[in-house]
SENU-456312 format. One record per residue (C-alpha): x, y, z; residue in three letters. Coordinates in pm, 1 decimal. Layout:
# SENU-456312
{{X, Y, Z}, ALA}
...
This chain:
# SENU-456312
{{-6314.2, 2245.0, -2779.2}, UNK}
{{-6535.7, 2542.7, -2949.8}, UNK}
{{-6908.6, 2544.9, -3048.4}, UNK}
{{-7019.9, 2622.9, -3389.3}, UNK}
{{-7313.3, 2713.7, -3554.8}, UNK}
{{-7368.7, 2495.0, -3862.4}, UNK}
{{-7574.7, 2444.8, -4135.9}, UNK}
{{-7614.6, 2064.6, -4308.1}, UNK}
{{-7551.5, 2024.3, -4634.8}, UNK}
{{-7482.4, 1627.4, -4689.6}, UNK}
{{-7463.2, 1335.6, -4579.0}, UNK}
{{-7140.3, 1117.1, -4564.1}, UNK}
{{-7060.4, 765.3, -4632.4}, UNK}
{{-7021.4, 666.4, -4248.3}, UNK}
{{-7364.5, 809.7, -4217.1}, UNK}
{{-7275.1, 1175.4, -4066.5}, UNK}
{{-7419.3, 1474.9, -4170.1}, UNK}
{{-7160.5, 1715.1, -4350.9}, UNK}
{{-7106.3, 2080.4, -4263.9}, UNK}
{{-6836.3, 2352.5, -4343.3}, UNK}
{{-6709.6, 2595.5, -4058.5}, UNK}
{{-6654.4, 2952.9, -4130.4}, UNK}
{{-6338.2, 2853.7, -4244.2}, UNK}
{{-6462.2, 2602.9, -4509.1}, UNK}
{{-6356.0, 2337.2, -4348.9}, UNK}
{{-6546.9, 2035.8, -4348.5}, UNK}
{{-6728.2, 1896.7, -4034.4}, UNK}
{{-6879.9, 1559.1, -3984.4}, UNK}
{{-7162.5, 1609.9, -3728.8}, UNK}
{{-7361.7, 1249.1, -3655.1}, UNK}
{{-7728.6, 1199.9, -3642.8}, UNK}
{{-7833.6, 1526.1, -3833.2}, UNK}
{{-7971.9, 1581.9, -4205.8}, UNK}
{{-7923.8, 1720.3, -4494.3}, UNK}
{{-8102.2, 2087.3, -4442.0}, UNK}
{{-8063.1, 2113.4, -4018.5}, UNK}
{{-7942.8, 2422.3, -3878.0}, UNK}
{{-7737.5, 2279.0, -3552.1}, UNK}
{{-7511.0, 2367.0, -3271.0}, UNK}
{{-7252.9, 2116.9, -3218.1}, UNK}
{{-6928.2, 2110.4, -3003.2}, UNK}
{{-6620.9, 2020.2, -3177.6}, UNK}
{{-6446.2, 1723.2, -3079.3}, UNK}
{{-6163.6, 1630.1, -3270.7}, UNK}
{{-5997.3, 1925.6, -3510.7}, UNK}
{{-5724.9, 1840.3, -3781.1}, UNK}
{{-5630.3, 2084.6, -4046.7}, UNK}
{{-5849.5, 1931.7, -4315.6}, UNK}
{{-6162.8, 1812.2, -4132.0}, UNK}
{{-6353.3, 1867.3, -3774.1}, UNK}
{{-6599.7, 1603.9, -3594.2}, UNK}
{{-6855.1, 1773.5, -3425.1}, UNK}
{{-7084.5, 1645.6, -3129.5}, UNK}
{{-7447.4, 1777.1, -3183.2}, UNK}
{{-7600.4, 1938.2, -2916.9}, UNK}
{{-7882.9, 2096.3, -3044.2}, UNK}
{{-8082.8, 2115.4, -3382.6}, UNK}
{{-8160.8, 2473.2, -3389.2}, UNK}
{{-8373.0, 2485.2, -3699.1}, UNK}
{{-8498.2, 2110.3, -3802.8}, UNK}
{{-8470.4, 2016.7, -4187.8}, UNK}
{{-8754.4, 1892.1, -4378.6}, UNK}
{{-8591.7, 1578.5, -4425.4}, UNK}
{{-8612.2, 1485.1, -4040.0}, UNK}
{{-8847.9, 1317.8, -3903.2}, UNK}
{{-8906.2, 1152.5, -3558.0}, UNK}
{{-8710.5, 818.2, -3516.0}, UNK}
{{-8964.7, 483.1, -3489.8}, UNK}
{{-8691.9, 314.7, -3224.3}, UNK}
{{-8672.8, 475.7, -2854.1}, UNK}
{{-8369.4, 297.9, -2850.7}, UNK}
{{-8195.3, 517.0, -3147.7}, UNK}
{{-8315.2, 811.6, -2904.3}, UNK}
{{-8077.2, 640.7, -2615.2}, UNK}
{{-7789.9, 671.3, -2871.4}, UNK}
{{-7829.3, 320.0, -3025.2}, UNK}
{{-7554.5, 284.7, -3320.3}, UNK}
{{-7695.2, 17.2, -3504.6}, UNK}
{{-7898.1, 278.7, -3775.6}, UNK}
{{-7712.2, 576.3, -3869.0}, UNK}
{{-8005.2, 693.6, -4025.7}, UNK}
{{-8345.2, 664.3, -3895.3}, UNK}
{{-8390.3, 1010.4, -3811.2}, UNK}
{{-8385.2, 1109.1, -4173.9}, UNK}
{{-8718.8, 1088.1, -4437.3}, UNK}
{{-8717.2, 779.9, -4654.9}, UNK}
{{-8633.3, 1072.0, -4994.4}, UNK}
{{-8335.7, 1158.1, -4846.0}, UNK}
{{-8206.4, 888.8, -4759.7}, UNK}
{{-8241.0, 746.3, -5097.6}, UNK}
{{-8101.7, 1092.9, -5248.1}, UNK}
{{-7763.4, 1051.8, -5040.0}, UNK}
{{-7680.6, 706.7, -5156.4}, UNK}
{{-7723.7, 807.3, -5474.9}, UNK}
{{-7485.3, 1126.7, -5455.2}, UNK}
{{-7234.8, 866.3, -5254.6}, UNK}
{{-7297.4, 601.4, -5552.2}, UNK}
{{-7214.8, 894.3, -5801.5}, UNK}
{{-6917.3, 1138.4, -5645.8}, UNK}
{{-6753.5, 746.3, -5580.1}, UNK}
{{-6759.9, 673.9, -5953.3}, UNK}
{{-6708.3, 1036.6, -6068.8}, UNK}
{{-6360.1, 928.4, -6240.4}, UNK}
{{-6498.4, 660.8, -6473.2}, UNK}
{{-6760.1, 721.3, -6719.2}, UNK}
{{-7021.0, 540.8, -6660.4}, UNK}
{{-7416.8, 591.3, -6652.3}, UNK}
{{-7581.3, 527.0, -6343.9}, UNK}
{{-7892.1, 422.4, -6282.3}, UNK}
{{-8162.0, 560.0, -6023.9}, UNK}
{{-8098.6, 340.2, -5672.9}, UNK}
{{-8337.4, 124.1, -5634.6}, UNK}
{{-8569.9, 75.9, -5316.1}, UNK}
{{-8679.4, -299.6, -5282.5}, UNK}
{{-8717.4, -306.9, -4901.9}, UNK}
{{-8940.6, -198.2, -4672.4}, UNK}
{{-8816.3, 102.4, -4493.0}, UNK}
{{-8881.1, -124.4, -4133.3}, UNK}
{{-8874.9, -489.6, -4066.4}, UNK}
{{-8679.1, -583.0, -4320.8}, UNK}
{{-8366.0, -774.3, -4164.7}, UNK}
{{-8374.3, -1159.1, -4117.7}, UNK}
{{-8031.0, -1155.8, -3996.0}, UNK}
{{-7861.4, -976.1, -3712.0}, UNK}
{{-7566.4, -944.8, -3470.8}, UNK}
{{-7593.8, -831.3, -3158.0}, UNK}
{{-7337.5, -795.0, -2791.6}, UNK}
{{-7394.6, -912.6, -2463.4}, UNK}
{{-7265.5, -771.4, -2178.6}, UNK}
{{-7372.8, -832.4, -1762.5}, UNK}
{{-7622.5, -1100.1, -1934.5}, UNK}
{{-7772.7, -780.8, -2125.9}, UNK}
{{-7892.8, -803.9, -2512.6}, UNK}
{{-7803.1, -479.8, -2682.8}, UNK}
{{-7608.4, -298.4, -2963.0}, UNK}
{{-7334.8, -72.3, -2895.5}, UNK}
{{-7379.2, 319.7, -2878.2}, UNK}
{{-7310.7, 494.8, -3178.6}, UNK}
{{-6938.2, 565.1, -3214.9}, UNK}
{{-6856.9, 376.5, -2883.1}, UNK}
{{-6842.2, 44.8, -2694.5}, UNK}
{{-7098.7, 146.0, -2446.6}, UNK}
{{-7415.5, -83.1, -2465.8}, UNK}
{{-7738.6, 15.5, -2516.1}, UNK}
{{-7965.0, -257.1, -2447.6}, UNK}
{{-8289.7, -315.7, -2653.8}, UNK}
{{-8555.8, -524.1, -2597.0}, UNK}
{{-8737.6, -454.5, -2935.5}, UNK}
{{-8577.1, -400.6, -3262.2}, UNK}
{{-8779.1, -243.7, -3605.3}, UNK}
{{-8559.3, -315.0, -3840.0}, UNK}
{{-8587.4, -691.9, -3735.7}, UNK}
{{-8863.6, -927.6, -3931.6}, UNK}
{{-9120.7, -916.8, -3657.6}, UNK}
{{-9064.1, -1339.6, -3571.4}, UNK}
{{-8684.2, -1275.3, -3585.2}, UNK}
{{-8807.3, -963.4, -3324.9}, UNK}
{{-8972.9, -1171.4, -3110.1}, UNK}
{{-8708.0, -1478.0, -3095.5}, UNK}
{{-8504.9, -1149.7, -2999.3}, UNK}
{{-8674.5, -1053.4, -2715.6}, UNK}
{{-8711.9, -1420.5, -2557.1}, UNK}
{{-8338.7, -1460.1, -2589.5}, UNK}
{{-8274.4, -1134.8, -2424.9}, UNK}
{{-8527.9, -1249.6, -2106.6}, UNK}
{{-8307.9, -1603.2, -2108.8}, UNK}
{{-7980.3, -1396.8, -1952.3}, UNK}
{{-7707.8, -1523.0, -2295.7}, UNK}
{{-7360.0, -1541.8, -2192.7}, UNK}
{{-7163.5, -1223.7, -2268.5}, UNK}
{{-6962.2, -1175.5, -2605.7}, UNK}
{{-7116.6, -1187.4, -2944.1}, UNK}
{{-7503.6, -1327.0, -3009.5}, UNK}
{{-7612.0, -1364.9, -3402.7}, UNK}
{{-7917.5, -1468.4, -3525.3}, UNK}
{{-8057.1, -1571.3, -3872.3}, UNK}
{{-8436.2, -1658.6, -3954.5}, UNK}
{{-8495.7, -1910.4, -4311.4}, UNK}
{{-8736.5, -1796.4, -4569.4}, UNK}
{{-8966.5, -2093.2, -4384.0}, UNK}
{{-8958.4, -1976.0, -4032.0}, UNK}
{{-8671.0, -2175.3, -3924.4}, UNK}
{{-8478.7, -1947.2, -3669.9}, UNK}
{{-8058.4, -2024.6, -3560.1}, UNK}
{{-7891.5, -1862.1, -3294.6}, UNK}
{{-7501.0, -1896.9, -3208.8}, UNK}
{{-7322.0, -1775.8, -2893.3}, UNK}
{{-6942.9, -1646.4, -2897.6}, UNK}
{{-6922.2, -1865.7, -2566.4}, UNK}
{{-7098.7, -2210.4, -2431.9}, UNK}
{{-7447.8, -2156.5, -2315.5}, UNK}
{{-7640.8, -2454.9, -2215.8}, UNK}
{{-7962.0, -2278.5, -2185.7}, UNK}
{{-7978.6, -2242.6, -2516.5}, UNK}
{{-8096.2, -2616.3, -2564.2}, UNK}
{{-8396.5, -2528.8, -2368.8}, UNK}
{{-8503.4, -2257.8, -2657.9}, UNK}
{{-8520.4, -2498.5, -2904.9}, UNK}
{{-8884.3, -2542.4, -3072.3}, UNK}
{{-8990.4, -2173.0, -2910.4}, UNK}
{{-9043.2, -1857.1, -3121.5}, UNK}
{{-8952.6, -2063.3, -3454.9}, UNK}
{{-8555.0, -2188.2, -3278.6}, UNK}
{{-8442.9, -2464.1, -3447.8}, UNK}
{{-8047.8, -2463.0, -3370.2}, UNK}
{{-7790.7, -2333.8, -3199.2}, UNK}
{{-7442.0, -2275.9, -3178.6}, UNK}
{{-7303.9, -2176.1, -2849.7}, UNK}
{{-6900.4, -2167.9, -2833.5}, UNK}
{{-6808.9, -2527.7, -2941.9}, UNK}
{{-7141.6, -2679.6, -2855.3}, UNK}
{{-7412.5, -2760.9, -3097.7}, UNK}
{{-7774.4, -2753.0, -3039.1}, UNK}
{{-8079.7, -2890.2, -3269.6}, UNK}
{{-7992.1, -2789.6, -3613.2}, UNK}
{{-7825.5, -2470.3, -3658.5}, UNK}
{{-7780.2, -2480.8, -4068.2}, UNK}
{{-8109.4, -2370.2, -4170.4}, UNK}
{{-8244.3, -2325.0, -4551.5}, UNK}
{{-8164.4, -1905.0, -4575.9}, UNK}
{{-8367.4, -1926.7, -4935.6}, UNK}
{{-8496.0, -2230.7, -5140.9}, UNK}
{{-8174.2, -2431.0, -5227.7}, UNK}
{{-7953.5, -2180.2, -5000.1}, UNK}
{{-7814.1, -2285.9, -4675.2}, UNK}
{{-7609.9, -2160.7, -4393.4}, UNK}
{{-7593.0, -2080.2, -4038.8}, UNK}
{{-7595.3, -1785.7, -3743.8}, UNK}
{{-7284.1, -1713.7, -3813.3}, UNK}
{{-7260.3, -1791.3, -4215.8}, UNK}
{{-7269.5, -1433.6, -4413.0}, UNK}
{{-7558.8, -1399.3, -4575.4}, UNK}
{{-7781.1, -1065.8, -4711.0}, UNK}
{{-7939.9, -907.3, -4429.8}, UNK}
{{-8276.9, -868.8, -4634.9}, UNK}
{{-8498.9, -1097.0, -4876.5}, UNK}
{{-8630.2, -868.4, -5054.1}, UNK}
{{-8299.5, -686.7, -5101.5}, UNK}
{{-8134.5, -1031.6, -5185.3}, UNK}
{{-8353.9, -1105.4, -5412.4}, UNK}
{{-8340.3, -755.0, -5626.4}, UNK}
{{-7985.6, -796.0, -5584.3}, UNK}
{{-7979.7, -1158.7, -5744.0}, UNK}
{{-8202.5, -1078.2, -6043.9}, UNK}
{{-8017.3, -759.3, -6145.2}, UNK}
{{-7696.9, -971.1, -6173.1}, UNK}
{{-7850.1, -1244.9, -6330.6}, UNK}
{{-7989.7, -1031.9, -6585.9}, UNK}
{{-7610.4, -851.5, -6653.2}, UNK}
{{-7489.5, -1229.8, -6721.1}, UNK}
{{-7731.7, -1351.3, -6902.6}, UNK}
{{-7787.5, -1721.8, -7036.3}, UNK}
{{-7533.0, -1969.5, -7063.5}, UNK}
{{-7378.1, -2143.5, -7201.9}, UNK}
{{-7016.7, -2126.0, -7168.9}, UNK}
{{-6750.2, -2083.3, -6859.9}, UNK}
{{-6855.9, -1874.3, -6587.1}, UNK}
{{-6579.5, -1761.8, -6257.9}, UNK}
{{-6756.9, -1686.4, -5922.9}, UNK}
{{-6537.6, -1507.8, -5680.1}, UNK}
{{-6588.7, -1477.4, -5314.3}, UNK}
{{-6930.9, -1709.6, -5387.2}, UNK}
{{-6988.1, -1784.8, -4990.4}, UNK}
{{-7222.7, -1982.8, -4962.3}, UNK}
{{-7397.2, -1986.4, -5325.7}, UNK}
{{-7602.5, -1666.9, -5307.7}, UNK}
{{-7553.0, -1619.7, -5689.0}, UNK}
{{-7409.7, -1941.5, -5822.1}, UNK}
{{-7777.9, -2135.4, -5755.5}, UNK}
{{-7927.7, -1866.7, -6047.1}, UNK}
{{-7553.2, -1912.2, -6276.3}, UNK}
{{-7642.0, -2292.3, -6268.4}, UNK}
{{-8057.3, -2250.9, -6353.5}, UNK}
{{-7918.4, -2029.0, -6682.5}, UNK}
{{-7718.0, -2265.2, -6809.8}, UNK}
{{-7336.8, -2206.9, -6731.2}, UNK}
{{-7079.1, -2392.8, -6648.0}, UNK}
{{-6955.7, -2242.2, -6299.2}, UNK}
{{-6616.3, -2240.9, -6101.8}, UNK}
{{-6702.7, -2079.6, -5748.4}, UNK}
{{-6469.7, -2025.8, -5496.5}, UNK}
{{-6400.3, -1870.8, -5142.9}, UNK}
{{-6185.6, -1865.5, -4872.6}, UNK}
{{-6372.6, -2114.6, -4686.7}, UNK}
{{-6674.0, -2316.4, -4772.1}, UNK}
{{-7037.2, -2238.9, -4574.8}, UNK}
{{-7358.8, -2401.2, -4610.6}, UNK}
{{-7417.0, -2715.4, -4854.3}, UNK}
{{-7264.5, -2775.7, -5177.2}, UNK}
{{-7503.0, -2622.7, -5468.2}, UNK}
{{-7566.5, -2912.6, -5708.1}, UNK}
{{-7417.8, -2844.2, -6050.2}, UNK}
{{-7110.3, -2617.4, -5985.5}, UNK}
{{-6767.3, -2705.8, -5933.9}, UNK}
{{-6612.7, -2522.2, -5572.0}, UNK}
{{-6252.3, -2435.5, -5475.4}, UNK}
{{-6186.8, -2303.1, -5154.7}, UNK}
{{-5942.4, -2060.7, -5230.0}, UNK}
{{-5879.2, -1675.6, -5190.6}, UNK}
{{-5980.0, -1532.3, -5500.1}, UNK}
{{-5627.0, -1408.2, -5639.1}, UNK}
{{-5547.0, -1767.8, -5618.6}, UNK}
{{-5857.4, -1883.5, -5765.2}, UNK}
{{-5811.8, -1695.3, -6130.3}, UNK}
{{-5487.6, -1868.0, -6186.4}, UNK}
{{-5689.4, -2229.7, -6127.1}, UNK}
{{-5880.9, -2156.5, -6494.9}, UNK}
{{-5738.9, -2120.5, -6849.2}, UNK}
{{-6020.0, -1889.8, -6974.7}, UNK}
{{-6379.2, -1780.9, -6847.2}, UNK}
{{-6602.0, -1597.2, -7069.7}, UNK}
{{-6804.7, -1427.2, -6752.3}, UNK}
{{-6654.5, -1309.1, -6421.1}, UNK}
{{-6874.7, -1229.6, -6126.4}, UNK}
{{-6711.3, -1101.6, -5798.7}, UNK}
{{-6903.5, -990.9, -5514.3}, UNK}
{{-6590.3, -913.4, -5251.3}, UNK}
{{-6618.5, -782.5, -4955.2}, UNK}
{{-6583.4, -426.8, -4858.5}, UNK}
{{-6241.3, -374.8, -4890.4}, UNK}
{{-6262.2, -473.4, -5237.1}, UNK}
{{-6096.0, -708.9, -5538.2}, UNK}
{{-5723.1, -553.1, -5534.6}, UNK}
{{-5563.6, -857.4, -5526.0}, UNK}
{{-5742.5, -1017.1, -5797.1}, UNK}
{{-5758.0, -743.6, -6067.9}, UNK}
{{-5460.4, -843.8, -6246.6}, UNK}
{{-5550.6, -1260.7, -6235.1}, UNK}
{{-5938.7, -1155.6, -6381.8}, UNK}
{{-5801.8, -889.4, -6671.6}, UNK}
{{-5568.9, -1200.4, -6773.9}, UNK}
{{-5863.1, -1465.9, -6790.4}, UNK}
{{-5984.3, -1182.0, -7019.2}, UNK}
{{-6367.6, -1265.5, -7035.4}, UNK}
{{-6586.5, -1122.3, -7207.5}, UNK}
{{-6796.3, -967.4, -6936.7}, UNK}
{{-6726.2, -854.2, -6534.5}, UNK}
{{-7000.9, -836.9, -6317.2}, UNK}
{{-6888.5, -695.6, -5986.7}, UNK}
{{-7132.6, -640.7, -5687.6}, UNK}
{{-6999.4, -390.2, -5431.6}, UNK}
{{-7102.3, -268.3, -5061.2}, UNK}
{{-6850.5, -7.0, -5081.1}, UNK}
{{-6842.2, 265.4, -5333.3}, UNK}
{{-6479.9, 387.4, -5291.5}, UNK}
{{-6318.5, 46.3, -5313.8}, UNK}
{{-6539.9, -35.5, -5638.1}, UNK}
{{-6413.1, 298.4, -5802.4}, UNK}
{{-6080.7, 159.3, -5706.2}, UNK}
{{-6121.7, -178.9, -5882.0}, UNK}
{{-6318.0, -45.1, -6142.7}, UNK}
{{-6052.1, 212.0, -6234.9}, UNK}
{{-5790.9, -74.3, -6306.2}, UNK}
{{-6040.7, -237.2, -6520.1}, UNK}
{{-6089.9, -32.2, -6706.6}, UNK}
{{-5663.5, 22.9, -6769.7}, UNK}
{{-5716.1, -324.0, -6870.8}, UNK}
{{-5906.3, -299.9, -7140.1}, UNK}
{{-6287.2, -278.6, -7024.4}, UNK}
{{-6548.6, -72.4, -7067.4}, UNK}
{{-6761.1, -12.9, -6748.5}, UNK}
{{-7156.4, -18.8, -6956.8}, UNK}
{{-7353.3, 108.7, -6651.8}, UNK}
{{-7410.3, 73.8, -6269.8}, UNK}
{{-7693.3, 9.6, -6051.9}, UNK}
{{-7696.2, 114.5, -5708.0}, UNK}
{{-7950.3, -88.7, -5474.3}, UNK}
{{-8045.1, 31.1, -5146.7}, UNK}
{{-8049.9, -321.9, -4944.8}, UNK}
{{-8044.8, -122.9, -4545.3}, UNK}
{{-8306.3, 120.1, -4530.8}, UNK}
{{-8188.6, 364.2, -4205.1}, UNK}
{{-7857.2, 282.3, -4280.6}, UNK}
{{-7542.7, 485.1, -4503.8}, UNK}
{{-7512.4, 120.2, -4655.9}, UNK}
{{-7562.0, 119.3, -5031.3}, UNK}
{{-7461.3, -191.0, -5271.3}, UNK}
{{-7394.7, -159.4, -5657.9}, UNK}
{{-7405.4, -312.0, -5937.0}, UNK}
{{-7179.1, -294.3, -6236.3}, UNK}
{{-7116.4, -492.2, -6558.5}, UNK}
{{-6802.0, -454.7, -6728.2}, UNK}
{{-6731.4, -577.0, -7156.6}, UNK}
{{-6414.1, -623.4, -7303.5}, UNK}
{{-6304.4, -332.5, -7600.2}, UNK}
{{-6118.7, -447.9, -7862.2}, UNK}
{{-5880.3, -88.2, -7846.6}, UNK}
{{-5861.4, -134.9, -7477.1}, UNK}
{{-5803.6, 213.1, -7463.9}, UNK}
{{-5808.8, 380.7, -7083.5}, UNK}
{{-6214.9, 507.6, -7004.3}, UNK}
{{-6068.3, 655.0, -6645.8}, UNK}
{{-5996.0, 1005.2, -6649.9}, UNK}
């Protein structure tokens, strides 16, 4: 494979920087910025695009910086970004949030930045192998081990590191810390040291293959529960920016509110405090029951045929998007659509048939919830048009 000089011009949604050859064609080069001047060696070459390897940043941009994680510097993959300034990073997701939605007219909102830029996460996944902790190399399955993680709340960090010194059993380790200290660990396989970590560095539970230890459902937020390996928002702060934004699209009650893909009551706990009367549904249920809503576990293009009219719909799917239940939520025809996205392309996607459907797509809010990551969640509210003309162009 050839060597290129390249300049940086983006950055992409998987979190590489974005380059044209001589030839225009576009090249994907990891862990560079927007602005670097690099020599890379090409590594995969199709007609339309390039991947490049970088092997030397010729000229720095002003929007790198020096990474705060040795272990990003041994090719951890578990931050795509953390060589690039806190601006820029917040400048990309925004062009991502905007060339995504460039087909639907809609105004878009600054991204907002309600995390700290380190020690943010209270939940995390990580791989064991040869009784080592670590995260996989970026764009392989070669371990990197860590023994200290900054994106980690500093007690999750340090229940971290005395797990890691403990030898886990190989295969998947998650871990979860509650807005009270309460920390949950679960295993992919049996691990019967893991009862002797209970009531150190804030452990409560565990979950180790089959076997349950202390209590492993912890409270993730007042009135929210779930487990190690229950989804939940990887950040409070983010989580809770997240929650008020929608909650302020919906509004009061009452009247009939649909939750889609509700896991384990995130949003419904706020949809019950305004007043509404909520139907939530999932595939599966997680955590406890939250006290005033009714909860069907069903996949969500079952779920819309289960009501006979909702005046608010609120889907929060996950990154492949709400295909399947476009058609079922234009027929309940409410009067509003809330839909909270991780994934820019798929929204555009389900946004698009919306909007064929009759709605009107008022505004969107992108959120950065992962600082040093290409993650990026949005926000959009949808109303019902009376002409239900076509907004897409």
């Amino acid at each position: 494979m050839s060597e290129l000089e390249l300049e940086i011009t983006a950055l992409a949604a998987g979190g590489d920087g974005v380059a044209r050859d001589p030839s225009g064609r576009v090249t994907f080069v990891p862990r560079t910025a927007p602005g670097d001047r690099v020599r890379v060696k090409l590594v995969e070459e199709k007609k339309s695009f390039a991947r490049g390897e970088l092997l030397e940043v010729m000229q720095p941009s002003p929007s790198r910086v020096e990474p705060a994680c040795e272990a990003f510097l041994r090719g951890c993959g578990g931050c795509d970004w953390l060589h690039v300034a806190r601006a820029a990073q917040l400048d990309a997701k925004q062009t991502l949030v905007v060339n995504a939605l460039r087909g639907i007219e809609v105004p878009i909102e600054r991204i907002a930045d309600p995390c700290t830029p380190l020690q943010w996460r209270r939940r995390a996944r990580f791989h064991v192998e040869a009784g080592k902790l670590g995260l996989y190399a970026y764009g392989s399955q070669r371990l990197v081990p860590i023994a200290h993680c900054p994106q980690l709340e500093p007690e999750l960090d340090a229940a971290i590191a005395l797990i890691a010194s403990r030898t886990p059993p190989d295969g998947e380790l998650s871990i979860v810390r509650g807005h009270a200290g309460a920390i949950a660990l679960s295993t992919e396989h049996a691990w019967k040291g893991a009862a002797l970590l209970l009531g150190k560095a804030g452990i409560v539970g565990a979950l180790t293959g089959k076997d349950r230890h202390g209590e492993p459902s912890i409270e993730i937020e007042p009135g929210l529960f779930g487990g190690p390996r229950d989804f939940q928002q990887a950040s409070a702060a983010g989580n809770a920016a997240l929650i008020e934004r929608v909650r302020a699209e919906v509004g009061k009650g009452p009247g009939e509110l649909v939750e889609l893909y509700a896991g384990a009551g995130n949003f419904t706990r706020g949809f019950v405090a305004d007043g509404w009367s909520v139907f939530a549904s999932d595939v599966a249920r997680s955590g406890k029951r939250v006290d005033g809503a009714a909860f069907s576990v069903a996949t969500a293009e079952h779920a819309v045929t289960l009501r006979a009219k909702a005046d608010v719909v609120v889907l929060d799917p996950p990154r492949a998007g709400a295909a399947e239940a476009i058609d079922g939520i234009a027929k309940l025809a409410p009067r509003t659509i809330v839909y909270v996205s991780c994934d820019p392309a798929t929204l555009a996607r389900d946004l698009a048939r919306l909007v064929a459907s009759g709605y009107r797509v008022e505004r969107a809010w992108p959120i950065d919830l992962m600082p040093q990551t290409s993650h990026v969640e949005v926000v959009a509210k949808l109303t019902l048009t009376r002409a239900g003309s076509p907004q897409a162009r």
